[in-house]
N, C-alpha and C positions, 0 to 999 in steps of 0.2 A: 495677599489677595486684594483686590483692588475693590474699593467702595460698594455697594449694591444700591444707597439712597437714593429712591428717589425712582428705585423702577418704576414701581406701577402706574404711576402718576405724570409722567413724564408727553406733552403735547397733549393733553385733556382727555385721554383716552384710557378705558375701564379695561387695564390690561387683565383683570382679576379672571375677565371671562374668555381669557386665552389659551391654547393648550398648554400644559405643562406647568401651569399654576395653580397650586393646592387650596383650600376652601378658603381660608384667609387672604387668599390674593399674594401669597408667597412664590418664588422660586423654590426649587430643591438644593441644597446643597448639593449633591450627589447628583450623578444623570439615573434616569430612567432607561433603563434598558429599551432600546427600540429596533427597529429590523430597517429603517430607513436608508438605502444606500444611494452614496456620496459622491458630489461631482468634484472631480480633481484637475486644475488646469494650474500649470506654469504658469509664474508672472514673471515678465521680463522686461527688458528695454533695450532698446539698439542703438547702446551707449556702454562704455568699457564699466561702469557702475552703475549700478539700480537706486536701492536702496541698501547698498552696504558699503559705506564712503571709507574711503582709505584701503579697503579689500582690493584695489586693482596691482598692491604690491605682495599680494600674499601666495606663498608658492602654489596654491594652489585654485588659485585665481588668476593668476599674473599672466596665464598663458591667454589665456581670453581673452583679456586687456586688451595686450598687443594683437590679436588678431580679430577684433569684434566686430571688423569690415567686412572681413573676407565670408564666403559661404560654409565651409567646413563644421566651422564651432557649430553653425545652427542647423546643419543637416545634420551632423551628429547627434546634437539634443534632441531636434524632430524625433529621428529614430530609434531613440532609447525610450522618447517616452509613449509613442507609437507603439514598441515590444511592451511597455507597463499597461498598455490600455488607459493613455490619460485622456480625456476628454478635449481638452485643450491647450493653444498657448496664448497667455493674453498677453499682449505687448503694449506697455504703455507708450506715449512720449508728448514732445514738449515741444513750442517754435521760439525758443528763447534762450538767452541764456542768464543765466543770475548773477543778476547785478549787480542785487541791492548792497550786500556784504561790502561794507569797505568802498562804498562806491564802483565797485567793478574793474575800478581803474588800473590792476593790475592783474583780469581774469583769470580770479584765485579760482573760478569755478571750471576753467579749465587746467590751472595748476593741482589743483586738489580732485581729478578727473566727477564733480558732482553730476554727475549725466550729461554730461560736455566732454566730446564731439556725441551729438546726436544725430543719428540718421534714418531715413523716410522710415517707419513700420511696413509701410505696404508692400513693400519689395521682396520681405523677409517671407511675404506667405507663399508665392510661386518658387523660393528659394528652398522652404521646408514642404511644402505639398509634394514636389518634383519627387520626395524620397518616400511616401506616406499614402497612405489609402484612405485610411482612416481618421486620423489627426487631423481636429479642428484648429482654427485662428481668429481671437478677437483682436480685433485691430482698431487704435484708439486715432481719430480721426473728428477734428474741430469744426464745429457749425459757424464757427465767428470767421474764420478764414480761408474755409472751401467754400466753394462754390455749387449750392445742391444740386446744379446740373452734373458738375465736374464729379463730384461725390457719388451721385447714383449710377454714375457711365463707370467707374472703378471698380464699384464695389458688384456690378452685376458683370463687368468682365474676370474679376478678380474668382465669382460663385461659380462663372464658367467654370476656368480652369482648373477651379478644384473641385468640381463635379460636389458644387454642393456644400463647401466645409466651411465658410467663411459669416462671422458676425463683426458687427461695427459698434465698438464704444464710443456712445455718443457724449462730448466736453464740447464749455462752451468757451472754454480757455481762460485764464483767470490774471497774468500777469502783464505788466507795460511793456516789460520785455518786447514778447510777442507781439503786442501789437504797434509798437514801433520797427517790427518787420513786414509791416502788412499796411502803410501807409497812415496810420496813425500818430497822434498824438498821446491818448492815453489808451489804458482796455475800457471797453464797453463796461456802460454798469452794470451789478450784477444781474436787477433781475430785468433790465435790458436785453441780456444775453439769452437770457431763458424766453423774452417773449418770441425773441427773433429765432431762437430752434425750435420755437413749437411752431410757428410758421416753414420753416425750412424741413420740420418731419412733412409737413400738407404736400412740399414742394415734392419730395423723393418721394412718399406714398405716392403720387398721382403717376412721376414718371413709374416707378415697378409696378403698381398694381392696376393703373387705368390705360396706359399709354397702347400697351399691347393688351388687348382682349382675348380672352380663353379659344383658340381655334384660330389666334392669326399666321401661326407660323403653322403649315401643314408640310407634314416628311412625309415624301417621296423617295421611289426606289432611290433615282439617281441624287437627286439634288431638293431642298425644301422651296416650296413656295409660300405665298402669302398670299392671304384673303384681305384687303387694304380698308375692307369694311369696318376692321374688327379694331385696325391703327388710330388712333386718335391723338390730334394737338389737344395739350394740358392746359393752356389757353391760362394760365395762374397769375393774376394778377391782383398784390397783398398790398400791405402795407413797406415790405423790406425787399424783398422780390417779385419780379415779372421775366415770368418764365412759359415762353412757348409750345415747347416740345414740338414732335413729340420724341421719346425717348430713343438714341441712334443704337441701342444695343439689344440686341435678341433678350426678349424675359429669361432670365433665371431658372435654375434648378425649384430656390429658394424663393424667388422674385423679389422679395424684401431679405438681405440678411438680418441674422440672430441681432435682436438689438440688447445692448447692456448698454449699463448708466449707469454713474457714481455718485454724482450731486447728492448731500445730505441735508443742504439748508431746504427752506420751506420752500424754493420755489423749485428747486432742485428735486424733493420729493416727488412735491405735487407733478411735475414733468417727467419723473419715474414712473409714477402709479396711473400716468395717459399711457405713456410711450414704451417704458423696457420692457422686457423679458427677464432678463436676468438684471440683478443690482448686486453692486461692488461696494462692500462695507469694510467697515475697520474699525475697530477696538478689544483692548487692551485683554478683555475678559466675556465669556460669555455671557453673564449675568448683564456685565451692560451693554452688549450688542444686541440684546433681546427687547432690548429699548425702540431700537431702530426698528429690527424686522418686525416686531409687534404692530408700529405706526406705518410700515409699509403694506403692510399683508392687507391691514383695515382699509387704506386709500385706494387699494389696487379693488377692494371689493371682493367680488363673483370671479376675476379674473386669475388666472394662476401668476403669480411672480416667484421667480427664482432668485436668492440670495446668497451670494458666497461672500465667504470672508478672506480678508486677509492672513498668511499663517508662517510664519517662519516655521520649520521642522528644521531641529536638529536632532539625528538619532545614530545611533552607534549601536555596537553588538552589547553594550553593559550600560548604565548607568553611569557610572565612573568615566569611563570614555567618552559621553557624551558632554556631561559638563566641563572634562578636560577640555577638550576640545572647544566649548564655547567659550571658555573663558580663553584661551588660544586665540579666537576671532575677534573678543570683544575689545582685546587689548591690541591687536594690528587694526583695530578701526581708528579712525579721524576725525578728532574730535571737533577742530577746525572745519574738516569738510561738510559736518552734520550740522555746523551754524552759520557755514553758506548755504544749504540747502533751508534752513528754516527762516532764516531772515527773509530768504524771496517769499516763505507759505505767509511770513507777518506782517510781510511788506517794510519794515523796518530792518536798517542795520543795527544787528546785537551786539555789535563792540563797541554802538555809544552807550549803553546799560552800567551803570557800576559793576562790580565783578559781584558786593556784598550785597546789591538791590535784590528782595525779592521783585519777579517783575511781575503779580499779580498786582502789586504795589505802584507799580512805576506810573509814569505821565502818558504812556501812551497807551489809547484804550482796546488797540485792536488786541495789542501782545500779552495783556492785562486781561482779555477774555478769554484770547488763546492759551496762553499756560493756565489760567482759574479751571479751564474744560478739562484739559491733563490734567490736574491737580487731582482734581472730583474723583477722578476714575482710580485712583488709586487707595493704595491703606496708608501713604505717605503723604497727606494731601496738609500735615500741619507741619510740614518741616520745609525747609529753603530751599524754594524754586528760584533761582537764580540761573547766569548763562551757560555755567555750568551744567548745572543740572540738566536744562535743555538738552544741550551737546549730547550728555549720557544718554538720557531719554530718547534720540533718534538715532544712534551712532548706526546700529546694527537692526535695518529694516524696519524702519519706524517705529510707530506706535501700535500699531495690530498684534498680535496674541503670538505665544510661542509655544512649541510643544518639544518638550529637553528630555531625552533620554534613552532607554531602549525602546523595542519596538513595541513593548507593551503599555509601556507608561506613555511611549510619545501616542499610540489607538486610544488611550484613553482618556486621554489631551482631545483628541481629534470627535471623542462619544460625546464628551461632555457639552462642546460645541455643539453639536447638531441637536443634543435632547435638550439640552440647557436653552441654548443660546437662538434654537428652533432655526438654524440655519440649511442649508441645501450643501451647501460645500464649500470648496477653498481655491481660491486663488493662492498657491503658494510660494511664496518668495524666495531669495536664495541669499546665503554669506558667499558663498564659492560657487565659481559657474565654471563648470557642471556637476563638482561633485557636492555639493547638495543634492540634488536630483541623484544622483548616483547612489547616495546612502539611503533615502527613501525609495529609491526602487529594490535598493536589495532587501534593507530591513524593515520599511513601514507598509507597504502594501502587501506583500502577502501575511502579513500578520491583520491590515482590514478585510483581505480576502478570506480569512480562514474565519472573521467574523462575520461573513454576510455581508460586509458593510460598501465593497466597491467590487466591483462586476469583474469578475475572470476574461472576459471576453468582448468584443463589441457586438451587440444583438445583429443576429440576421436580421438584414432589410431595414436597418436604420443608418441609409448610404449619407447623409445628410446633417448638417450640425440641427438644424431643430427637429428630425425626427430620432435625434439620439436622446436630446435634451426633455422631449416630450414625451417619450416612449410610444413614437405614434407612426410605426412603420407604413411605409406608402402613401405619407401626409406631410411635406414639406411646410407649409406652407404657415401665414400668420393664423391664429387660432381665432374661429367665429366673432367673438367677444373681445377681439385687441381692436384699438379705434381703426389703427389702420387699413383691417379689413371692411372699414366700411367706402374704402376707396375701389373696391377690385369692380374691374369692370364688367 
């Protein structure tokens, strides 16, 4: 069981007077029985591996691999989890490749497939809507290297075509990789990057919510006209952008899609608790993911914000088969391929480290804070964290939480979370694509359904990813109280 010190206290904040903390300002060991039901959206990538490095040769992975271009795999997946009633799919991705390993020079990150070949996200959502009614898509989509004109003409043709189902995960991008594809020298600093997406949210609020005023587009029998009174130039002129407008694309279902954000440092927060809707967490346990959402909930205010986590689910018809089977995964993982993937998060190559160094120890101070942060969260935090360790530590789906077993022990994996951990739901990740997803649709959700815990059905009259999200049939739109809406025309 991974560490609890240090919750209450954690960013200067009296979590004591939070829900689900006992008089002492304690967590429960135990969850609290609640009636709270749970958003479940696929996490993925459109790359032969996600987060499960060396899985692209496993038989029952392998077949993806080889075909992770084509359309098939992902209308399939759409459609199985469209039959489950999943809320979404959220798709990460990357404009880089990893380099830092070894210097690059002999692109282990595409010998060891670490999400190399990556291709566009956006493509994948008219690929899986085409099959779906229902089925929403976050689509992860970088403020450092779009263009927020380019960015809000996609994502409001993108709302078109899916009548509605589409949200944009807002990154500011983080490595040189990337931006040595984008005419750079290095990446922007960090909280550079953040002042320039909170400029670039004014840009797209003004194009979706000022550009076309409420009554510019009027339907007619035959054909729609327009009142041009109602059109307006955005006339934006910032400090990083100068942007005209006005916007070339008819308003939206949605006019702004669903926004999700993942940033957890300070400025990354603090432009979560302006900006998201939903936020993208990860750790290890719920006791200390409650850390996070505790400092989220308090900055967002008066405001509603939704928080899912990260979640591997393995589950099986027994106990025994479950952890067979994990152990089955853990050992076809790559251990190599999980310390080309961390050496780009450290910025550091891990094969100059001694093998025997711990490296909370070592001479460099970013990978020194970064394993120290892993260390904490665990009940292993006095023994050798070394390259090793690392490797094991990410092989199979990072660092976010695991739920192993049947279908009851993995529901009560998934309770503990949400009462404990005071989360909203789960972004879930996969060892095997698709049959992860295939074993939690046959065995883990009707075993949440039989608890109350996730919806049999998609509510009549919530055609829309935020009036699904918000339970607010025949109300698309950003809620009073989000800044954004203080842009609408």
């Amino acid at each position: 069981m991974p560490s609890t010190d240090g919750v209450k206290k954690n960013n200067g904040f009296d979590y004591s007077t939070y829900k689900g903390y006992d008089e002492n300002g304690e967590l429960p060991a135990k969850r609290v029985k609640g009636n709270k039901k749970i958003i479940l959206n696929a996490f993925v990538m459109f790359t032969p591996n996600h987060l499960n490095f060396g899985l692209w040769r496993h038989p029952e992975h392998s077949d993806y691999a080889r075909n992770f271009a084509k359309m098939k795999p992902w209308q399939d997946l759409a459609k199985k989890l469209e039959a489950a009633k999943f809320h979404a799919v959220f798709v990460a991705d990357h404009l880089g490749i990893y380099d830092i390993y070894k210097g690059g020079k002999d692109f282990e990150a595409l010998e060891k497939k670490v999400q190399f070949p990556c291709h566009d996200p956006l493509f994948l959502v008219p690929t899986m809507a085409s099959v779906t009614e229902h089925l929403n898509f976050g689509i992860t989509v970088s403020t450092t290297y779009t263009p927020p004109f380019t960015l809000a003409r996609q994502f409001s043709t993108l709302d078109h075509l899916t009548d509605g189902r589409v949200g944009w995960n807002i990154v500011t991008s983080n490595s040189d990789s990337a931006a040595h594809n984008f005419n750079l020298e290095n990446q922007v600093a960090h909280d550079d990057r953040y002042k320039l997406a909170d400029e670039y949210m004014d840009v797209v609020y003004k194009l979706w919510e000022s550009s076309w005023g409420e009554g510019a587009v009027k339907k007619g029998l035959k054909t729609d006209t327009f009142d041009t009174s109602k059109i307006n130039y955005i006339d934006h002129e910032g400090e990083h952008f100068k942007v005209k407008g006005p916007a070339v694309t008819l308003p939206s279902l949605q006019r702004t899609p669903v926004l999700f954000q993942a940033g957890m440092s300070s400025a990354g927060r603090s432009f979560a608790a302006k900006h998201a809707e939903t936020v993208f967490v990860s750790a290890p346990s719920p006791q200390l993911v409650r850390q996070t959402v505790d400092a989220l909930r308090a900055a967002a205010g008066d405001r509603q914000i939704f928080v899912v986590c990260t979640l591997l689910v393995i589950v099986k018809e027994t106990q025994e088969e479950a952890e067979r089977y994990y152990k089955e995964l853990n050992a076809a993982g790559d251990k190599e391929g999980a310390l080309v993937f961390c050496s780009q998060m450290f910025g550091a190559d891990l094969t100059a480290f001694p093998p025997d160094l711990d490296l909370r120890e070592g001479d460099n101070p970013q990978v020194a804070r970064g394993v120290d942060l892993w260390a904490s969260q665990t009940d292993t935090k006095d023994e050798l964290w070394n390259v090793e360790r690392v490797a094991n530590e990410y092989t199979l789906s990072g660092r976010g939480g695991l739920a192993l077993g049947d279908a009851e022990s993995a529901a009560d994996v998934i309770e503990d979370w949400v009462e404990i951990g005071d989360v909203d739901g789960f972004n879930l990740s996969h060892a095997a694509f698709p049959g992860t997803y295939d074993d939690i649709i046959k065995y883990l959700i009707p075993e949440l359904q039989a608890r109350g815990r996730f919806h049999k059905d998609y509510p009549e009259g919530e055609d829309t990813f935020r009036e699904l999200l918000y339970d607010t049939p025949g109300d698309p739109y950003l809620r009073p109280n989000h800044y954004g809406h203080s842009f609408k025309a």
